[in-house]
KEGUZA-976110 format. One record per atom (N, C-alpha, C): atom name; x, y, z. Coordinates in Angstrom, 1 decimal. Layout:
BEGIN
{name CA x X y Y z Z}
...
% end
This chain:
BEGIN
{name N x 54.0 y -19.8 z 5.7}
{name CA x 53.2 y -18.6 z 5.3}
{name C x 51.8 y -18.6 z 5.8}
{name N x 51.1 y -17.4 z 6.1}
{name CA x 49.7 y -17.6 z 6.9}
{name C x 49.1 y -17.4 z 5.6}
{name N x 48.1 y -18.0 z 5.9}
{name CA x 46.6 y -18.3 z 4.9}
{name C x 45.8 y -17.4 z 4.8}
{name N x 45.4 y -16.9 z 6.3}
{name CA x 44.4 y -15.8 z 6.4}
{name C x 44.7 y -14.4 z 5.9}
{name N x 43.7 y -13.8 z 5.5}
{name CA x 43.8 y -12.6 z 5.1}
{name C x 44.9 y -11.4 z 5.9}
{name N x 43.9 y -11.8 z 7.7}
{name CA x 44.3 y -11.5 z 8.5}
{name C x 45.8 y -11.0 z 8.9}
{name N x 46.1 y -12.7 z 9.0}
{name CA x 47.6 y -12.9 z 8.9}
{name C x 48.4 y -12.5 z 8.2}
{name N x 48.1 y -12.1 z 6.7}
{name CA x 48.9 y -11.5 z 5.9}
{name C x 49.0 y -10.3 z 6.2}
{name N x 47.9 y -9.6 z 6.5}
{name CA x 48.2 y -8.0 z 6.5}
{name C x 49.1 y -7.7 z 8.5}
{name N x 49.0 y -9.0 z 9.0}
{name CA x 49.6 y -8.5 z 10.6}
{name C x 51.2 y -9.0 z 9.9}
{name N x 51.6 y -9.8 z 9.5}
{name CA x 52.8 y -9.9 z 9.0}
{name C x 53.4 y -8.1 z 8.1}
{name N x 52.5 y -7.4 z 6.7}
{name CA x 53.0 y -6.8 z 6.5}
{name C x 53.1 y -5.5 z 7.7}
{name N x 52.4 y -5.6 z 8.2}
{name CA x 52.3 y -4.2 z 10.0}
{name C x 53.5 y -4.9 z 10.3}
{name N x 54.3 y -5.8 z 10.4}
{name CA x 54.9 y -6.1 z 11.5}
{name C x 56.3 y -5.7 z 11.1}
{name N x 56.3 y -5.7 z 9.5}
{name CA x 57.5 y -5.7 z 8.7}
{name C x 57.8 y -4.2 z 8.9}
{name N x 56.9 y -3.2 z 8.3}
{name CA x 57.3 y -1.8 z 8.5}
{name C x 57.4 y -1.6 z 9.8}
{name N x 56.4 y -2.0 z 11.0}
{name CA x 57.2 y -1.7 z 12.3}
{name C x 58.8 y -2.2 z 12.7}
{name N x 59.1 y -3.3 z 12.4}
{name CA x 60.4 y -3.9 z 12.1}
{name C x 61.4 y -3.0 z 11.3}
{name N x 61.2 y -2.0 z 10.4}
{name CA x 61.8 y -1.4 z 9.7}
{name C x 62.4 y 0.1 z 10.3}
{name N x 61.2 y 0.1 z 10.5}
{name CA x 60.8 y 1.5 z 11.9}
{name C x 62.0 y 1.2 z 12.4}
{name N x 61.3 y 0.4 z 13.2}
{name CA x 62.6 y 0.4 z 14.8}
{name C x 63.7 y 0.4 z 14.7}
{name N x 64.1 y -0.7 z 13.2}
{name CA x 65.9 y -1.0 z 13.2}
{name C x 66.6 y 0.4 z 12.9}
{name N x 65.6 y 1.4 z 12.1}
{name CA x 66.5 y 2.3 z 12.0}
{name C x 66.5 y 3.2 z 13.1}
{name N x 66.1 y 3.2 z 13.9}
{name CA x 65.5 y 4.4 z 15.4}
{name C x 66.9 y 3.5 z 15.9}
{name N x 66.8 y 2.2 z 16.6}
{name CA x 67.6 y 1.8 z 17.1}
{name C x 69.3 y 1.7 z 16.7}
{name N x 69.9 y 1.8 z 15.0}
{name CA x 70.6 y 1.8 z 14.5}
{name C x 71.3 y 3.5 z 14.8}
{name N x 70.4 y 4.3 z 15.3}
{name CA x 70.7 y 6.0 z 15.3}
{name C x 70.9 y 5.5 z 16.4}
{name N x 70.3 y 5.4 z 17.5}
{name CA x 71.2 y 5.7 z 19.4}
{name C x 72.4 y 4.8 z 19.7}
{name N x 72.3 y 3.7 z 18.5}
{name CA x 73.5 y 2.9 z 18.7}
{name C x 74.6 y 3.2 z 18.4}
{name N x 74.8 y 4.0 z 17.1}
{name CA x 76.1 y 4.3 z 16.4}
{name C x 76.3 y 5.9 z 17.4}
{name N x 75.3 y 6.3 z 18.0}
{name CA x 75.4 y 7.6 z 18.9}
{name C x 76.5 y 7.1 z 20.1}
{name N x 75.7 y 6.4 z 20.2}
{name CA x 76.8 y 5.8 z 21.7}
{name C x 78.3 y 5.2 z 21.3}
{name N x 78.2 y 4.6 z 20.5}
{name CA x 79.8 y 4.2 z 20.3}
{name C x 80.5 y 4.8 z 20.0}
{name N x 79.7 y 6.3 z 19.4}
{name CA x 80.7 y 7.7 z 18.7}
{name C x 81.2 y 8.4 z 19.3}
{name N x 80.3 y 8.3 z 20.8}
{name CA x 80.3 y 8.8 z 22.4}
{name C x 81.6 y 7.8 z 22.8}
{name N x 81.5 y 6.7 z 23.0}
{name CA x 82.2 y 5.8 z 23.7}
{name C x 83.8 y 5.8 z 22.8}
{name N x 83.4 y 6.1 z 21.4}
{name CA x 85.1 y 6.0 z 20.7}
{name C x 85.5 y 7.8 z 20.9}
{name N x 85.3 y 8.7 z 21.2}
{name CA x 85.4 y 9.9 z 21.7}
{name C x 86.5 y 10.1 z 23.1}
{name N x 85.7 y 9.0 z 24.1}
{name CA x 86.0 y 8.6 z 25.0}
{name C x 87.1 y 8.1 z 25.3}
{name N x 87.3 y 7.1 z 24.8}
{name CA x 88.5 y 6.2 z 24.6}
{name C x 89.4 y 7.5 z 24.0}
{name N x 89.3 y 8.1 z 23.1}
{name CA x 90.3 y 8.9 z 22.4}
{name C x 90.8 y 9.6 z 23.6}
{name N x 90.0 y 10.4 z 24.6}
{name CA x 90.1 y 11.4 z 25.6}
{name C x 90.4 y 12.6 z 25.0}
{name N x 89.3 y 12.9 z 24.0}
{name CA x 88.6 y 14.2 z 23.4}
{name C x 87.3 y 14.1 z 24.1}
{name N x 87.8 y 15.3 z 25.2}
{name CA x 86.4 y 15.7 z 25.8}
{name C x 85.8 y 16.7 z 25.0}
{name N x 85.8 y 17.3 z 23.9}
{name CA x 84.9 y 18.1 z 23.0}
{name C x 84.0 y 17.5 z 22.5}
{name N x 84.9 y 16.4 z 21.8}
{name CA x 83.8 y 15.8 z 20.8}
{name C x 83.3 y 14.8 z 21.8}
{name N x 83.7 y 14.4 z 23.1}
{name CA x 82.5 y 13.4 z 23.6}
{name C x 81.6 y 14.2 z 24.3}
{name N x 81.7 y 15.9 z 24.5}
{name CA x 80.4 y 16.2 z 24.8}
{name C x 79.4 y 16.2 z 24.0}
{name N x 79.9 y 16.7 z 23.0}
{name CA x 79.2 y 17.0 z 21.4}
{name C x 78.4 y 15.8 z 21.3}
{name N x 79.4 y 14.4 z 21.5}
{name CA x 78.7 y 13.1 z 20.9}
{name C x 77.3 y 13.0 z 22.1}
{name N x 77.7 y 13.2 z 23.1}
{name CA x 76.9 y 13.2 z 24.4}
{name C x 75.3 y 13.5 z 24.3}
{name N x 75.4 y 15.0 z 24.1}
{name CA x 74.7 y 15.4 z 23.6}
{name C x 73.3 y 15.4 z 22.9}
{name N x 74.3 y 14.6 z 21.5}
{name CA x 73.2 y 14.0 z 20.1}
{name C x 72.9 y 12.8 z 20.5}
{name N x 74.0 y 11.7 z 21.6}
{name CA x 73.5 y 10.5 z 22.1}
{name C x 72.3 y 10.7 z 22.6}
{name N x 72.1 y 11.4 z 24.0}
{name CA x 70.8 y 12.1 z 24.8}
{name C x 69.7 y 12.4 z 24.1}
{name N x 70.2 y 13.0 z 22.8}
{name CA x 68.2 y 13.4 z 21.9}
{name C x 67.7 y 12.4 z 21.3}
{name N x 69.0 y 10.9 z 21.1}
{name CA x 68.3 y 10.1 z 20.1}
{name C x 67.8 y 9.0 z 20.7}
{name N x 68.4 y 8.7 z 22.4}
{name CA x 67.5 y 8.2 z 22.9}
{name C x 66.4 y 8.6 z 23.6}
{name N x 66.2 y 10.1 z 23.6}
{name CA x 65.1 y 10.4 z 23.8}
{name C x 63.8 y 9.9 z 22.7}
{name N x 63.9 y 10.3 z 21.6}
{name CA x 63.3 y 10.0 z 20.3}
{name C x 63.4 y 8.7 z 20.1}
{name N x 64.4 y 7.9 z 20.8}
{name CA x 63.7 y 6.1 z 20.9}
{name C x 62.5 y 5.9 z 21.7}
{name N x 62.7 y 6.4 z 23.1}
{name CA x 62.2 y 6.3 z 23.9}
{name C x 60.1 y 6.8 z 23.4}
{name N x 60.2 y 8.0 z 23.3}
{name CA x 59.2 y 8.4 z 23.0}
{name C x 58.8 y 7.9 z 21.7}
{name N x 58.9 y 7.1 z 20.9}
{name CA x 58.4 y 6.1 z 19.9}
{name C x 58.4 y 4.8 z 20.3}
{name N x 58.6 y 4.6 z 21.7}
{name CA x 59.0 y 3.7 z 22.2}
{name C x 59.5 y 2.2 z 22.0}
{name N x 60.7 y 2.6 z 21.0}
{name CA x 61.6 y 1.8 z 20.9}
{name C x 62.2 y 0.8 z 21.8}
{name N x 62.4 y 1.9 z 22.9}
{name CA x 62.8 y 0.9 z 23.9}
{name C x 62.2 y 1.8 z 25.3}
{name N x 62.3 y 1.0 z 26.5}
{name CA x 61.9 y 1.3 z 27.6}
{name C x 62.4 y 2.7 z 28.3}
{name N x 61.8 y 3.1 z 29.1}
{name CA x 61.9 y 4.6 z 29.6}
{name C x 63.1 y 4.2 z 30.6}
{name N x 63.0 y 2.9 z 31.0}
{name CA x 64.5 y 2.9 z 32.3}
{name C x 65.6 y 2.5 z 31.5}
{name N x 65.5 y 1.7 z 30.3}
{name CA x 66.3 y 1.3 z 29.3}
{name C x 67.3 y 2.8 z 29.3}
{name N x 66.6 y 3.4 z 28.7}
{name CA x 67.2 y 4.8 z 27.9}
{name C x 67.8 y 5.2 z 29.1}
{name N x 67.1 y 5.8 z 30.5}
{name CA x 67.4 y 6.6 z 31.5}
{name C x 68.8 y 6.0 z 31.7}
{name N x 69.0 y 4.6 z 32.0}
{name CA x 70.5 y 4.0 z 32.3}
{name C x 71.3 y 4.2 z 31.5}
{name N x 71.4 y 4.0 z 30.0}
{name CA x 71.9 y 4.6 z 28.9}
{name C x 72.6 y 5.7 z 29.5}
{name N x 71.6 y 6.8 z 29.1}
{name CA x 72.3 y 8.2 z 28.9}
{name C x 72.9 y 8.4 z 30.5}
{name N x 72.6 y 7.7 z 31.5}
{name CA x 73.5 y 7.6 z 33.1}
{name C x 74.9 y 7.0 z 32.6}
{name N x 75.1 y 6.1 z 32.1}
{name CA x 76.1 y 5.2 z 32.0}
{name C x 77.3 y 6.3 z 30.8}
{name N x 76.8 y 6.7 z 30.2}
{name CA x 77.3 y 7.8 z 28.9}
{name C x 77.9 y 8.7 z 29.3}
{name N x 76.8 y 9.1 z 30.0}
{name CA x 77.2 y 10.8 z 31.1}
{name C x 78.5 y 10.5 z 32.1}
{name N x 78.0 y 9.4 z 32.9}
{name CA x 79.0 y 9.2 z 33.9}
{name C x 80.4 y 8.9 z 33.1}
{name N x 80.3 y 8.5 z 31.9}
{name CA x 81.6 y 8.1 z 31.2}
{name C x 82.6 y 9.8 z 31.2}
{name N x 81.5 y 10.2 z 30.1}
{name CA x 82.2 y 11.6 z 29.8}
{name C x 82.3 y 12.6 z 30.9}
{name N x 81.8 y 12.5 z 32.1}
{name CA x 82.0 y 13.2 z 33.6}
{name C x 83.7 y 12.6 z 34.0}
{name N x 83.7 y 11.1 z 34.1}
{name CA x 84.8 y 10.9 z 34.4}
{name C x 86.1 y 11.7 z 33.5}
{name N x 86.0 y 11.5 z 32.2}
{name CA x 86.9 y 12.2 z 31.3}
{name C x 87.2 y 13.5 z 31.6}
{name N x 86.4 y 14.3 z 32.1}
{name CA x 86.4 y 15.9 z 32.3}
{name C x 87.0 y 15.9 z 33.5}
{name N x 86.8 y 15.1 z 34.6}
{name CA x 87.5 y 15.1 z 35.8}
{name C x 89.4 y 14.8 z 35.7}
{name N x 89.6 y 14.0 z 34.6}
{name CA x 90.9 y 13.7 z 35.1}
{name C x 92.2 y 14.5 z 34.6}
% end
């Protein structure tokens, strides 16, 4: 446990940022697998749909910056290219 004042109050900042993020990150994650189990089903409706809401939530990671701008950019490439293939075949 820290002693300093300091310390205590950078521990509680660190905890609500810690809180922050798991839930930002907990939203693009279950986006993507709702995308990816869409996918696997080979319902192209609902994997555009899922697509879609995937794309704004890692937008909204990104610009809280949850995670990195190339992070997300490959993401929603890897997503897209999924549900592109599905519509092609």
């Amino acid at each position: 446990m820290p002693i300093k004042e300091s310390a205590k109050k950078y521990m509680r900042v660190t905890d609500r940022k810690t809180t922050k993020n798991k839930k930002v990150r907990g939203t693009y994650r279950s986006a993507i697998k709702k995308t990816r189990e869409a996918v696997a089903q080979k319902d192209l409706a609902k994997a555009t749909e899922w697509l879609k809401k995937t794309i704004k939530t890692l937008d909204k990671a990104i610009e809280k910056k949850v995670i990195k701008k190339n992070t997300g950019a490959r993401y929603k490439s890897r997503i897209n290219k999924m549900v592109k293939n599905l519509s092609q075949k």
